[in-house]
C-alpha positions in Angstrom: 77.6 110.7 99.1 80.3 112.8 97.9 82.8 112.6 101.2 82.6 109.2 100.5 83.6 109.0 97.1 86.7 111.3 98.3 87.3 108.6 100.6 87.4 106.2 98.4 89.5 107.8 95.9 91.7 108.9 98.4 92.3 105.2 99.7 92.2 104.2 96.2 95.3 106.4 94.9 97.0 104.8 98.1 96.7 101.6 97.0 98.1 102.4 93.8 100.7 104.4 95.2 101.7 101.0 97.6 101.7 98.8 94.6 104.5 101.3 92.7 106.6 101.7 95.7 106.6 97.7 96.0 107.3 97.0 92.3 109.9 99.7 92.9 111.4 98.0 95.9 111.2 94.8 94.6 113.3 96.1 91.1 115.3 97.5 93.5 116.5 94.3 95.6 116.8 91.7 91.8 119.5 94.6 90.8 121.0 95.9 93.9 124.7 95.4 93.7 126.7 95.6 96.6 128.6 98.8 98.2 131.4 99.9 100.0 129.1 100.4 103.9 126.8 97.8 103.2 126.5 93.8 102.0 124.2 93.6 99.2 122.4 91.0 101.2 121.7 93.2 104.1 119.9 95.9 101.4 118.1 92.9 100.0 116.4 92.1 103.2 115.7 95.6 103.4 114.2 96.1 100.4 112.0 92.8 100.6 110.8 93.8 103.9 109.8 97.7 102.2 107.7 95.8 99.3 106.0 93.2 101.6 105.0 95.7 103.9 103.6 97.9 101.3 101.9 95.1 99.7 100.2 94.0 102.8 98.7 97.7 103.4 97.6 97.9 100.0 95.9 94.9 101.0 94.5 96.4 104.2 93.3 99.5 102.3 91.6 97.4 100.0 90.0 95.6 102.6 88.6 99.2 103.7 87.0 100.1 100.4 85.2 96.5 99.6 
């Protein structure tokens, strides 16, 4: 019982820590402006790629607890 409930904290914190790094990468590509080496579009796609990705493992993890 126990080494599961580290599991599922474990996973759970992940999830958390997914959602964060895609609000943070979605702030990120609204305000980006643009730079000297790259377009601001090209950083954009980046970015959106980053928080979609992260969003669709949180999703996986949660998948995993439930």
């Amino acid at each position: 019982m126990d080494v599961t409930y580290l599991i599922e904290g474990i996973l759970f914190g992940l999830i958390i820590l997914l959602i964060g790094l895609a609000g943070g990468a979605f702030f990120t590509m609204a305000t980006l402006k643009s730079t000297d080496e790259n377009s601001a579009t090209e950083s954009r796609i980046e970015f959106g790629f980053y928080g979609v990705a992260s969003l669709i493992f949180a999703g996986l993890l949660t998948g995993i607890i439930s």
